[in-house]
C-alpha positions in Angstrom: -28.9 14.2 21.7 -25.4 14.1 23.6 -23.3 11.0 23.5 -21.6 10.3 26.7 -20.2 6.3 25.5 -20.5 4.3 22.3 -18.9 1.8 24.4 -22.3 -0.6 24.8 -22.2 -1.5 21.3 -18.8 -2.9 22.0 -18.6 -7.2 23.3 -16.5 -9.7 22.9 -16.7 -10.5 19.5 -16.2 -6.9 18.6 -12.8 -7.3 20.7 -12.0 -10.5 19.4 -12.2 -9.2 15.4 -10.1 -5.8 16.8 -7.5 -8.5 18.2 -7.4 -10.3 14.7 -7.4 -7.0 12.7 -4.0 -5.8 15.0 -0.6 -6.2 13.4 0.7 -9.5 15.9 4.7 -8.7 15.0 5.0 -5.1 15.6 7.5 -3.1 18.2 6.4 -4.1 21.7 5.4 -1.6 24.0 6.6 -0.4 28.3 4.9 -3.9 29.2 7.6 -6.0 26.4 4.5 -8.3 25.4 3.9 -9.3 21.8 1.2 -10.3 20.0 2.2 -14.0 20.8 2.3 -13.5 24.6 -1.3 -11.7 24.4 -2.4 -14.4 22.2 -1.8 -17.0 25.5 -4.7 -15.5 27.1 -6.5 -14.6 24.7 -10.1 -14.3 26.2 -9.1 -13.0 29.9 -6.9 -10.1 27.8 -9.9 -9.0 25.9 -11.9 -9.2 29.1 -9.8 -7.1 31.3 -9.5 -4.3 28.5 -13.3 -4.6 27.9 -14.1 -4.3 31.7 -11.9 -1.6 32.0 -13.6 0.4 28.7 -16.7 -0.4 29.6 -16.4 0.7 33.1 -14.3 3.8 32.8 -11.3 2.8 34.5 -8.8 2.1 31.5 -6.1 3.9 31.5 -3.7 3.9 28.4 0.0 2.5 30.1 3.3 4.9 29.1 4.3 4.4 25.5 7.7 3.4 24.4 9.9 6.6 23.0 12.0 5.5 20.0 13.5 7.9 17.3 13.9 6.7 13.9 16.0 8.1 11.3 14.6 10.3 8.8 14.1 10.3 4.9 18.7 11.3 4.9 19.4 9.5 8.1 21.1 12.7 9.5 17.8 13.3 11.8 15.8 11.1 13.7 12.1 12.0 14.8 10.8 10.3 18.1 7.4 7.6 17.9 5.4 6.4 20.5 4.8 2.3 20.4 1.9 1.4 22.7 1.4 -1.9 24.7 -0.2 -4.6 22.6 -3.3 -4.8 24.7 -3.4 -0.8 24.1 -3.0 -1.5 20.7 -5.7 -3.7 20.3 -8.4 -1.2 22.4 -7.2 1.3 20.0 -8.3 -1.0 16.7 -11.9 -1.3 18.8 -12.0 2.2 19.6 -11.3 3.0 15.7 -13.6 0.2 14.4 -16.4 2.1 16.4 -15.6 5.4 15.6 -15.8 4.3 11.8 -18.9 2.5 11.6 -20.5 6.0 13.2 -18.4 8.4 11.2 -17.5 7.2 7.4 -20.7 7.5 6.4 -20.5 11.2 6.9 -17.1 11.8 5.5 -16.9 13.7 2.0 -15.1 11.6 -1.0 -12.2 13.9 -1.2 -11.1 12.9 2.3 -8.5 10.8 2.6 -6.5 10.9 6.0 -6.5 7.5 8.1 -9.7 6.1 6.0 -10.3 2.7 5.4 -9.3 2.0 1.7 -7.5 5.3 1.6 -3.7 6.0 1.1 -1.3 9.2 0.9 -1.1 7.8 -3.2 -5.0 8.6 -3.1 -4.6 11.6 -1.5 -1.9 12.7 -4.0 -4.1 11.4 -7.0 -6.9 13.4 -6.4 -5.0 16.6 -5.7 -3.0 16.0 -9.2 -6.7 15.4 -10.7 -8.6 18.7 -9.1 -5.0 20.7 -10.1 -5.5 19.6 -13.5 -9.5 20.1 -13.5 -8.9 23.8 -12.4 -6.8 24.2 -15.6 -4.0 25.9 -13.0 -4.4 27.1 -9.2 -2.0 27.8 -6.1 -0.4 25.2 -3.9 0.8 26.5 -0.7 3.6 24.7 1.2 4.8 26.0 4.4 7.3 24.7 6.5 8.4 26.0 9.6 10.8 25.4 12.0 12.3 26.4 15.8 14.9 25.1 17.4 12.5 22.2 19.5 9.3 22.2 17.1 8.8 21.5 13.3 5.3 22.0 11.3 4.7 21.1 8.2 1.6 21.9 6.2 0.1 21.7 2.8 -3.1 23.6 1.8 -5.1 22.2 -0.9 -8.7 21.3 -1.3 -10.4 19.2 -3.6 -13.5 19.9 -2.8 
């Protein structure tokens, strides 16, 4: 079986719980619109980004560059803040993707889960350390002069 769209399971009530379940006072996108200004027109909003899904045609506007400072302050690292209305196609998009997917994720996953946090994550890895009775933790970090990566390997199970 090949998927090509889960996009037909998606209507306007599907969009209207993704606009409810999207953060209203967040950083504004390109487009400067906040929640509040999408919130004017509501229902022709969700209609134009549903059209566009469903037919093919979105396409995600520019996102705003920012850099924030770091854990010191002596470094900043660059974000991207969508448009609102990108914001909330995103939350249907992920809403989708997780009624389809969590069912098939293992309970030692934890990365951008419902219900799940980095404190879970770092729970469990403390608990399947101390379960193994001692064991390797390998942190890497590597940098260049444009390009930083960070990595931890561990597996719970």
């Amino acid at each position: 079986m090949v998927f090509t769209t889960l996009f037909h399971h998606v209507d306007m009530d599907w969009m209207r719980e993704a606009y409810r379940r999207t953060r209203k006072n967040g950083a504004v996108g390109v487009d400067g619109q906040d929640g509040e200004a999408f919130a004017a027109d509501l229902e022709g909003n969700l209609r134009r980004l549903l059209d566009a899904a469903k037919s093919g045609t979105y396409r995600a506007p520019p996102v705003r560059r920012v850099h924030i400072p770091k854990g010191d302050g002596s470094q900043t690292r660059p974000i991207g803040i969508p448009t609102f209305g990108d914001k909330v196609l995103q939350r249907a998009v992920a809403m989708l993707l997780e009624a389809v997917y969590e069912q098939d994720f293992l309970d030692c996953s934890h990365g951008f889960r419902p219900g799940r946090s980095a404190h879970g994550a770092l729970d469990a890895m403390r608990d399947g350390l101390l379960s193994l009775g001692g064991a390797w933790v390998l942190e890497v970090d590597l940098r260049s002069s444009s390009t930083r990566w960070g990595t931890t390997i561990f597996e719970t199970c």
